[in-house]
N, CA, C and O atoms as a MOPAC input file, in Angstrom:
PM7 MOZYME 1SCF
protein

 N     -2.94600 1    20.76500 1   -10.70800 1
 C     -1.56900 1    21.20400 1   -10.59700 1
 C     -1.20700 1    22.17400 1   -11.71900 1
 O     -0.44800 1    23.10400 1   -11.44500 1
 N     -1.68600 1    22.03900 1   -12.96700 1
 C     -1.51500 1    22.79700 1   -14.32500 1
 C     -2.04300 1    23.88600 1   -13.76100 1
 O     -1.49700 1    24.92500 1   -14.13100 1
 N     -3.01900 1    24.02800 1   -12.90100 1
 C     -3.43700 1    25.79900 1   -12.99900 1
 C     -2.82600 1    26.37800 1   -12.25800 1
 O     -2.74600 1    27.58400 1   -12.49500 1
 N     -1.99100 1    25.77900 1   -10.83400 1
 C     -1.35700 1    26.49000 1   -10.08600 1
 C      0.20000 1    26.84400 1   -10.55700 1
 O      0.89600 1    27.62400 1    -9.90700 1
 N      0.69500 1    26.13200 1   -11.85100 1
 C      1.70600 1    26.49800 1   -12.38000 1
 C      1.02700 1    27.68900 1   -13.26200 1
 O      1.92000 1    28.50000 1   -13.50600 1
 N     -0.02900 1    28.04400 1   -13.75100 1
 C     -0.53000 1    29.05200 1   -14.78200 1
 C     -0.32600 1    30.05400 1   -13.78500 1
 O      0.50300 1    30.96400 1   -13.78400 1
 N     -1.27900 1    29.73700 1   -12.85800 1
 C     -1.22900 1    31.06800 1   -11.93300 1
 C      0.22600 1    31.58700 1   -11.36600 1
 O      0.52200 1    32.77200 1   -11.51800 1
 N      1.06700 1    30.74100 1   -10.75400 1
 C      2.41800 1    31.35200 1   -10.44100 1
 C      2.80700 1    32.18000 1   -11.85000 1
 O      2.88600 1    33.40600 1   -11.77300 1
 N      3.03100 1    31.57300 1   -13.02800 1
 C      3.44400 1    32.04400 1   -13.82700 1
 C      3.05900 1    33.46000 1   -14.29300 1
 O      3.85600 1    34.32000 1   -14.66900 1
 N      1.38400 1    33.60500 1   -14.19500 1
 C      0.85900 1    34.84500 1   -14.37700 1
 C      1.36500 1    36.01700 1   -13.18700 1
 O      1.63600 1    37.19600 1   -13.41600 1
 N      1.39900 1    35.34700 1   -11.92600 1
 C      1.60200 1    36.02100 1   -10.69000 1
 C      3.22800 1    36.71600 1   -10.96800 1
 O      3.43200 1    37.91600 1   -10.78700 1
 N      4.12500 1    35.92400 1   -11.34900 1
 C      5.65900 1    35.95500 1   -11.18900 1
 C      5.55600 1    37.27500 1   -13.16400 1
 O      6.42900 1    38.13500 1   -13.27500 1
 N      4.79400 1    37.17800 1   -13.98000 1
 C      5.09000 1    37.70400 1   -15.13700 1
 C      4.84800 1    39.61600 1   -14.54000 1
 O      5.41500 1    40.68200 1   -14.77900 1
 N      3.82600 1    39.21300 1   -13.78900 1
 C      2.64500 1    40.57800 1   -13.07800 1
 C      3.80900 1    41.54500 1   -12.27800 1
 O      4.03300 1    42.75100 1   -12.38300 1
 N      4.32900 1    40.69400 1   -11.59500 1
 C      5.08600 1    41.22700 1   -10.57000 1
 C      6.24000 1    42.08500 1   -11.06500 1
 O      6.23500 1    43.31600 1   -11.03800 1
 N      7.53600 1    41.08600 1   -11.65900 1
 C      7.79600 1    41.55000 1   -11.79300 1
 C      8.57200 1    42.86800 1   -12.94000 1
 O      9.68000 1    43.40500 1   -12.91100 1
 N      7.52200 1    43.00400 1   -13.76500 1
 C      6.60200 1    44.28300 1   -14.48300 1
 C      6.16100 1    45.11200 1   -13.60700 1
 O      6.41800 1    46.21100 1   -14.09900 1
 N      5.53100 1    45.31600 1   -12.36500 1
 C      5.14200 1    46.13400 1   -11.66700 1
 C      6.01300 1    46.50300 1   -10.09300 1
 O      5.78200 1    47.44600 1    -9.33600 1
 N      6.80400 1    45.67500 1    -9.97800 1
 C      7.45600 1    46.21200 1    -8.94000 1
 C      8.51400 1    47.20800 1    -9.20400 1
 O      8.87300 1    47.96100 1    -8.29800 1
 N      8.89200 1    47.24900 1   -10.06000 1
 C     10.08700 1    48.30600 1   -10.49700 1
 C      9.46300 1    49.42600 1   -10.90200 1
 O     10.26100 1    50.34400 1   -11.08900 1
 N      8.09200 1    49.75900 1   -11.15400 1
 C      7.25100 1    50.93200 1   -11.47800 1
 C      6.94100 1    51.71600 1   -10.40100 1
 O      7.14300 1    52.92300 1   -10.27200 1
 N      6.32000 1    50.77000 1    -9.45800 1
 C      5.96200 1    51.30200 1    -7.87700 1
 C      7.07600 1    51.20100 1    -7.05300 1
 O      6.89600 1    51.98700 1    -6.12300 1
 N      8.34100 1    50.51400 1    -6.90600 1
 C      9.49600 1    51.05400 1    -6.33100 1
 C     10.28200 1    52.22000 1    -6.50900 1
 O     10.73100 1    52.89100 1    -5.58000 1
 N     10.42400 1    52.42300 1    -7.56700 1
 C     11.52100 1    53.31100 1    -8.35000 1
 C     10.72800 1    54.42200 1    -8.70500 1
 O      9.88700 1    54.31200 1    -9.59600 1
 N     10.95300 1    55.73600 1    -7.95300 1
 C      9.98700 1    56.79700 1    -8.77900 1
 C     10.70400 1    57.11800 1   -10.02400 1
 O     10.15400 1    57.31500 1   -11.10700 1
 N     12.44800 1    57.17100 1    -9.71200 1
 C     12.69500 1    57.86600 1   -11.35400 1
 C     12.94200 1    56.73600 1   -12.36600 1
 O     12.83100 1    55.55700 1   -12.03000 1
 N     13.31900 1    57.16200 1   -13.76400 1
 C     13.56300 1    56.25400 1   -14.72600 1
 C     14.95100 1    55.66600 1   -14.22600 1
 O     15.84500 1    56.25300 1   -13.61700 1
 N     14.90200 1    54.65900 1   -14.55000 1
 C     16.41200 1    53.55300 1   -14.32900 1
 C     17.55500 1    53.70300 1   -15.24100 1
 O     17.54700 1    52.82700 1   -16.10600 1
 N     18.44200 1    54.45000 1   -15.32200 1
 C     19.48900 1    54.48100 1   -15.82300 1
 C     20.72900 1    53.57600 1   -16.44300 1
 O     21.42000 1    53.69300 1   -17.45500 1
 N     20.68600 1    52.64500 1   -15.39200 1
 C     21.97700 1    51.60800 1   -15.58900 1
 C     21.50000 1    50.22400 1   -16.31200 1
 O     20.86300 1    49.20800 1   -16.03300 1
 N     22.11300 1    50.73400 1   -17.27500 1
 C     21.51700 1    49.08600 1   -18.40100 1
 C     21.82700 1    47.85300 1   -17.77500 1
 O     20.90600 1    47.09700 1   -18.08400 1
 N     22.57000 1    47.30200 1   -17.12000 1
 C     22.89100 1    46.31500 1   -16.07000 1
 C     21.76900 1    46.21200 1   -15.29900 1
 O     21.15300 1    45.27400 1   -15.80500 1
 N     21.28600 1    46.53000 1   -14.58400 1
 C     19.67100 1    46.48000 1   -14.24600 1
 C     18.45600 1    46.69900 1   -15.22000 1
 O     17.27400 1    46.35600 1   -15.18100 1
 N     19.11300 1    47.30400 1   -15.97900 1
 C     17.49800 1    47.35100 1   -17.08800 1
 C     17.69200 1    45.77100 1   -18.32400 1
 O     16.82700 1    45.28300 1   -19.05100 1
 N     18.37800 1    45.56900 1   -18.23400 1
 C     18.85200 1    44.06700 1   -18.73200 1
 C     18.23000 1    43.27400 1   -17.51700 1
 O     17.01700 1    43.08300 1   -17.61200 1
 N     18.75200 1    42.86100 1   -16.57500 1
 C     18.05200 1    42.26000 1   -15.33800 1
 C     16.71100 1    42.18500 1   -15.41200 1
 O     16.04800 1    41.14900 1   -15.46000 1
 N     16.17300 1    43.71400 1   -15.42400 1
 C     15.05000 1    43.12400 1   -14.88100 1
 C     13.96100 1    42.83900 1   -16.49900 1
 O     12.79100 1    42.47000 1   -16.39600 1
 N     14.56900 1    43.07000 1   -17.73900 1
 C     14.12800 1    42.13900 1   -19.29400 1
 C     14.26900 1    41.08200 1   -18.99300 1
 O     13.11100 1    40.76500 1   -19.26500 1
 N     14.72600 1    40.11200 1   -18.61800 1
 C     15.37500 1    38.91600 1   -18.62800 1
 C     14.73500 1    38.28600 1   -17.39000 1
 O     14.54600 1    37.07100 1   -17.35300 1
 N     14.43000 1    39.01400 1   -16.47000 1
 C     13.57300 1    38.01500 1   -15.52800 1
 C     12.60600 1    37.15300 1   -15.83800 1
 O     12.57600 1    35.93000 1   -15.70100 1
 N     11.76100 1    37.94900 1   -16.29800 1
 C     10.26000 1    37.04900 1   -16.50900 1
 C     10.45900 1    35.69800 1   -17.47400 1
 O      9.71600 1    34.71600 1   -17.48600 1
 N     11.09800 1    35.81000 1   -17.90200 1
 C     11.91200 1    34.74500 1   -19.43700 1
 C     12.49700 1    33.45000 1   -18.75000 1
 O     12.25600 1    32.30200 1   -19.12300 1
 N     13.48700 1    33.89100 1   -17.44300 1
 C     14.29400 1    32.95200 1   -16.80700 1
 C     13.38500 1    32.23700 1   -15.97900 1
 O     13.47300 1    31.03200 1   -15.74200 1
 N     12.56500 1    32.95700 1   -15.57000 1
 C     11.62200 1    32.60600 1   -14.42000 1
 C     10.26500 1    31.56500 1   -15.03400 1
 O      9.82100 1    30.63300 1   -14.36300 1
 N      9.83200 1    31.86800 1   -16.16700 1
 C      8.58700 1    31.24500 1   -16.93700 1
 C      9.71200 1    29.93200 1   -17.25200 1
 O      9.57000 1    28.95500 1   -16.51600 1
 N     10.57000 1    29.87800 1   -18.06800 1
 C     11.51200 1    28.71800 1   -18.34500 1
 C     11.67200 1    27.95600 1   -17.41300 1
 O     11.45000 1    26.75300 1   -17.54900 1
 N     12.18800 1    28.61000 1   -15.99600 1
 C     12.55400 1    27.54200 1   -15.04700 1
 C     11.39400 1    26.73500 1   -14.69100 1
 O     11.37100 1    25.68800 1   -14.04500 1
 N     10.30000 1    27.48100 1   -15.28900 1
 C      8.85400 1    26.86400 1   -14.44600 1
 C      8.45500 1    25.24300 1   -15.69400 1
 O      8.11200 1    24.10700 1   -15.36700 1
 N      8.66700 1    25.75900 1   -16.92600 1
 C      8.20600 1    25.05400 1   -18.23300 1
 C      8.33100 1    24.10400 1   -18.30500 1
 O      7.56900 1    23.14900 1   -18.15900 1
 N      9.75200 1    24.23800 1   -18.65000 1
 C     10.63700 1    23.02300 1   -18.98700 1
 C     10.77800 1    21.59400 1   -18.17500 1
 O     11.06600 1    20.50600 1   -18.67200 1
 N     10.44700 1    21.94400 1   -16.53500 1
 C     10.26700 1    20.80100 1   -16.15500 1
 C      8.56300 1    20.11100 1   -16.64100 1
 O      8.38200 1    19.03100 1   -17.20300 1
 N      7.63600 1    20.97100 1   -16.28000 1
 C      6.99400 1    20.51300 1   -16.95900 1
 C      6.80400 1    19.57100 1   -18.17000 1
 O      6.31500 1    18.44400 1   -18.08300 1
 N      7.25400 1    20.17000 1   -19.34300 1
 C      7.27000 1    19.85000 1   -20.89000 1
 C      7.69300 1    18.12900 1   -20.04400 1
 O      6.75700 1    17.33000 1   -20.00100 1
 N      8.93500 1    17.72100 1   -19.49200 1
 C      8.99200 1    16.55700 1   -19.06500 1
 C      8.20900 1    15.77900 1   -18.77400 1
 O      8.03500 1    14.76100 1   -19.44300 1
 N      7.58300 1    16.04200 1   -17.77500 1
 C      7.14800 1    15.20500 1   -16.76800 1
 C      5.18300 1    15.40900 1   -17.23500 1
 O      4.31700 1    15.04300 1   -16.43900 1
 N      4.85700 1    16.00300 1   -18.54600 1
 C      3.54100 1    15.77500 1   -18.94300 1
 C      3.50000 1    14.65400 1   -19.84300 1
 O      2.42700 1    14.05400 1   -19.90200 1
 N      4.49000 1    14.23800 1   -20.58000 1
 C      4.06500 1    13.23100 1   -21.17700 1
 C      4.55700 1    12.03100 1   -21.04000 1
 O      4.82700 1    11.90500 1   -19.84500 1
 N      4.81800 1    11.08600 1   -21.60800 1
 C      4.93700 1     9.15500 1   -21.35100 1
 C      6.11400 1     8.67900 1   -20.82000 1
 O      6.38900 1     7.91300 1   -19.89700 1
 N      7.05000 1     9.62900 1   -22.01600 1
 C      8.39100 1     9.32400 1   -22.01200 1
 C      9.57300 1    10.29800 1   -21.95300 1
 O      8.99600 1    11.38000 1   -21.84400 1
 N     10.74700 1    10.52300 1   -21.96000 1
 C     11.63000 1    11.22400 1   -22.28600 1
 C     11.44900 1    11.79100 1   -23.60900 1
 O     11.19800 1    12.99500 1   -23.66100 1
 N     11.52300 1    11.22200 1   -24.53400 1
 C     11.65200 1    11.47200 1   -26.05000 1
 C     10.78000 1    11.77400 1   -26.71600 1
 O     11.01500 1    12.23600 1   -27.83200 1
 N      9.39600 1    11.60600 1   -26.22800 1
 C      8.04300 1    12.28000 1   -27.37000 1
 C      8.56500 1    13.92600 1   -26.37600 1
 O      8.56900 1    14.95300 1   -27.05400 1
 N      8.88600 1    14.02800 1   -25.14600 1
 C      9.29300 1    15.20400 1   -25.03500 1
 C     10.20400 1    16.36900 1   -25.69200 1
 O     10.04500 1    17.57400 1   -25.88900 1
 N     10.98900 1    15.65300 1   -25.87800 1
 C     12.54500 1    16.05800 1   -26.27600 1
 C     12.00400 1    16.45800 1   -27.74200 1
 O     12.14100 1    17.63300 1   -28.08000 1
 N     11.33300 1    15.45100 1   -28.72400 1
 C     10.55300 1    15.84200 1   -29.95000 1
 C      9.38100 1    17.04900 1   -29.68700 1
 O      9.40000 1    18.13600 1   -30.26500 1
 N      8.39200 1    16.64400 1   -28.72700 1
 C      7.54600 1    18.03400 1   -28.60500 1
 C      8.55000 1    19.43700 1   -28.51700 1
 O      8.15500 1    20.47100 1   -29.05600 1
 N      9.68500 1    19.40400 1   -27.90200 1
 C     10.04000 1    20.59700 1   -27.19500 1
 C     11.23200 1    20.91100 1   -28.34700 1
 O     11.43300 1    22.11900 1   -28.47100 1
 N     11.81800 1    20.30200 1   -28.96000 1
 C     12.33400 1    20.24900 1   -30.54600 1
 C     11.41000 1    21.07000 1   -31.39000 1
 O     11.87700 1    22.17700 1   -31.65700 1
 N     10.18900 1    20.81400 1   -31.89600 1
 C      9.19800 1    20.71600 1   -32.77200 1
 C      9.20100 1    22.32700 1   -32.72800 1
 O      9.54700 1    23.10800 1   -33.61400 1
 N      8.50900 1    22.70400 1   -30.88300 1
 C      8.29500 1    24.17000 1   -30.63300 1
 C      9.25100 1    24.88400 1   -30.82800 1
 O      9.09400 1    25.91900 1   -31.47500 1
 N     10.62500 1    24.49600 1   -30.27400 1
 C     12.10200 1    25.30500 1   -30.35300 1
 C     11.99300 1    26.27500 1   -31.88300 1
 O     12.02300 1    27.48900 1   -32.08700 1
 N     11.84500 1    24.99100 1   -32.85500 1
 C     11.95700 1    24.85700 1   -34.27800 1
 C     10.95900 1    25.99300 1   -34.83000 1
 O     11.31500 1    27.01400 1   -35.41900 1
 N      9.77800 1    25.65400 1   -34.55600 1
 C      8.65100 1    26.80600 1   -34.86800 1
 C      8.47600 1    28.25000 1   -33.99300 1
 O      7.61700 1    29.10400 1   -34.21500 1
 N      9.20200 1    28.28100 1   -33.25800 1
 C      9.19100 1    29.29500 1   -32.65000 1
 C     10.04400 1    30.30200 1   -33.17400 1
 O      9.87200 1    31.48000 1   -33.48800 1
 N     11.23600 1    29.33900 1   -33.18500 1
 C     12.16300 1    30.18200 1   -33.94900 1
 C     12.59200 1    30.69400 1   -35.23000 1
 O     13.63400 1    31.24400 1   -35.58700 1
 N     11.18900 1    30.27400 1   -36.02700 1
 C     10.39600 1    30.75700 1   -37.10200 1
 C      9.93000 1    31.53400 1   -37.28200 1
 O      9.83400 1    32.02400 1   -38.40700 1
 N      9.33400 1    32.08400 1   -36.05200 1
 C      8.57000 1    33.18000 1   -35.96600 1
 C      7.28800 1    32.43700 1   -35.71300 1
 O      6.48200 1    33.33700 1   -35.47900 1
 N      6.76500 1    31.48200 1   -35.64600 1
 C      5.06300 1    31.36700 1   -35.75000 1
 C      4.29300 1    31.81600 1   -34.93900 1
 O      5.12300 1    32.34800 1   -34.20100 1
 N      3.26200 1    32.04400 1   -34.44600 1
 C      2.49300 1    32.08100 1   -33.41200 1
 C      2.53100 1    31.46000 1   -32.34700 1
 O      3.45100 1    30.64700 1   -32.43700 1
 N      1.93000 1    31.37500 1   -31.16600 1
 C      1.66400 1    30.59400 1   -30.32000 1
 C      0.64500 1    29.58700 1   -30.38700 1
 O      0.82300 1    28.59800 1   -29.67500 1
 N     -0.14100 1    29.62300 1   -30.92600 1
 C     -1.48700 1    28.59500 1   -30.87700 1
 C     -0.94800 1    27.69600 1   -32.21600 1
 O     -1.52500 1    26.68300 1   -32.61000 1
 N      0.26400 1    28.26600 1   -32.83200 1
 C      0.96100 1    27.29700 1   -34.16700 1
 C      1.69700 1    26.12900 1   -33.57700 1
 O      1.72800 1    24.90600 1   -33.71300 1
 N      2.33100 1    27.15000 1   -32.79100 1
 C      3.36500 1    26.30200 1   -31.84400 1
 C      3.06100 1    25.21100 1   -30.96100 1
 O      3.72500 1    24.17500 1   -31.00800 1
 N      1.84300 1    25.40900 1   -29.93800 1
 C      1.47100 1    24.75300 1   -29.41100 1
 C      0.49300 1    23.47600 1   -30.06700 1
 O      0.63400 1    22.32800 1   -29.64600 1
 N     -0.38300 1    23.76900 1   -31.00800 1
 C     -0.47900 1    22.56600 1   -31.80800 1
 C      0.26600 1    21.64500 1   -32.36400 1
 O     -0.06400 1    20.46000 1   -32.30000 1
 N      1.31100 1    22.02600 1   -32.95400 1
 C      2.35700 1    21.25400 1   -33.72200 1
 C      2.78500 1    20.56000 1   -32.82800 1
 O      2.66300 1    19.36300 1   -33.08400 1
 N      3.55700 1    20.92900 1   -31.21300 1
 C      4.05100 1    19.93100 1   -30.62300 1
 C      3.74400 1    19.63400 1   -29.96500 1
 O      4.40400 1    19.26800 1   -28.99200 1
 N      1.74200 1    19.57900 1   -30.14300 1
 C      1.16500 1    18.48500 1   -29.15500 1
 C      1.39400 1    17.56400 1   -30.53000 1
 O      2.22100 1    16.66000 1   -30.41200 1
 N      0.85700 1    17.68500 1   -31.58300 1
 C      0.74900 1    16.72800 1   -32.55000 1
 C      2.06300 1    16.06600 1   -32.81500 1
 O      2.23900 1    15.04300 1   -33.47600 1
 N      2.80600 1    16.67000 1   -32.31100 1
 C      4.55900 1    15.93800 1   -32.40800 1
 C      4.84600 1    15.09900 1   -31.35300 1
 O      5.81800 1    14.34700 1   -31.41900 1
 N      4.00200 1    15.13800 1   -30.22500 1
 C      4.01900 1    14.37300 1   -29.31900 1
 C      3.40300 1    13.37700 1   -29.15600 1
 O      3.69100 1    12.34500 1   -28.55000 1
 N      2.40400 1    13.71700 1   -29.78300 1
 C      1.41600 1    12.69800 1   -30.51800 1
 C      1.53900 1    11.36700 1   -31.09100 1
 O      1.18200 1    10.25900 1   -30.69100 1
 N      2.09500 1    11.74200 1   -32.05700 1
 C      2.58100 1    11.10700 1   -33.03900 1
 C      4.09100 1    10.16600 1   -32.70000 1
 O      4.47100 1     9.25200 1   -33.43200 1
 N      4.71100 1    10.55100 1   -31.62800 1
 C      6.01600 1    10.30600 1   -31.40700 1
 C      5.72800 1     8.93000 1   -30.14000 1
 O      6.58000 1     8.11300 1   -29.79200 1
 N      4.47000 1     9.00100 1   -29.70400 1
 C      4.33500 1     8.19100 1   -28.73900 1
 C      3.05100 1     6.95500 1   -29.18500 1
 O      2.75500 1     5.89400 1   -28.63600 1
 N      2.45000 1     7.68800 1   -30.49700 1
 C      1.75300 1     6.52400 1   -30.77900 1
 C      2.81200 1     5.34100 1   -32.04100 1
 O      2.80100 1     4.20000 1   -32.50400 1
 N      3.36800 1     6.24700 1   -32.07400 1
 C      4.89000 1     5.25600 1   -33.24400 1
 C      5.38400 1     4.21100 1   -32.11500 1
 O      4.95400 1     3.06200 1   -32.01600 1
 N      6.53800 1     4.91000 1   -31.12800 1
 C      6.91500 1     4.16900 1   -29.77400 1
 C      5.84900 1     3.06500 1   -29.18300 1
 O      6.24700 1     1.99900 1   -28.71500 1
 N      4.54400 1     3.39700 1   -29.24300 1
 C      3.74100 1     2.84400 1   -28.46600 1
 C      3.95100 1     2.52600 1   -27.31600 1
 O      4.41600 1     1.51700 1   -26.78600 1
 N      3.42300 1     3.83400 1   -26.82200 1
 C      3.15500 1     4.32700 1   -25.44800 1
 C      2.04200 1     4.53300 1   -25.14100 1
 O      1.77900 1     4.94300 1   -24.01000 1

C-alpha cells in the first residue's frame, strides 16, 4: 500500500508541473493562477500524508509526537533524511514509554 501512495504522489507531483507547460503555449500572467498552480502539489502531497502519518503507527499520540517532532525540525530548516529520522525515533521512543 506504501508504494502505491509513493507512486500517486510522484504521479500527482509530475503532473501537475507538466500540464501547465504542455497546455499553455504562452507564459501565465495572472498571479491568481500562478499561486494555484505553486500550491497544488503541497495541498495534494499533504492531503495524501497526513492521513497516513496516522494510521502507520500504534496509537494516536506517538503520532501526534512523530508529526510534532518533524513540524519542529522542518521548520528549522533541516534536511529531509534529518527529519525523517528524528520522528521515526520520536515515535519510537513515544510508544516504547506508552508501551505499545
Amino acid at each position: 500500500m506504501i508504494y502505491a501512495y509513493i507512486l500517486v504522489m510522484a504521479v500527482t507531483t509530475y503532473l501537475i508541473r507538466m500540464l501547465p507547460l504542455t497546455l499553455f503555449q504562452k507564459e501565465i500572467k495572472n498571479t491568481y493562477i500562478k499561486s494555484f498552480l505553486y500550491y497544488v502539489p503541497y495541498a495534494c502531497l499533504t492531503a495524501m500524508t497526513i492521513p497516513a502519518i496516522f494510521y502507520a503507527t500504534s496509537g494516536v499520540l506517538s503520532a501526534v509526537v512523530g508529526l510534532l517532532v518533524a513540524v519542529i525540525l522542518g521548520w528549522k530548516g533541516k534536511n529531509l533524511p534529518t527529519v525523517a529520522v528524528w520522528a521515526c525515533v520520536a515515535v519510537f521512543v513515544t510508544e516504547r514509554v506508552l508501551g505499545w
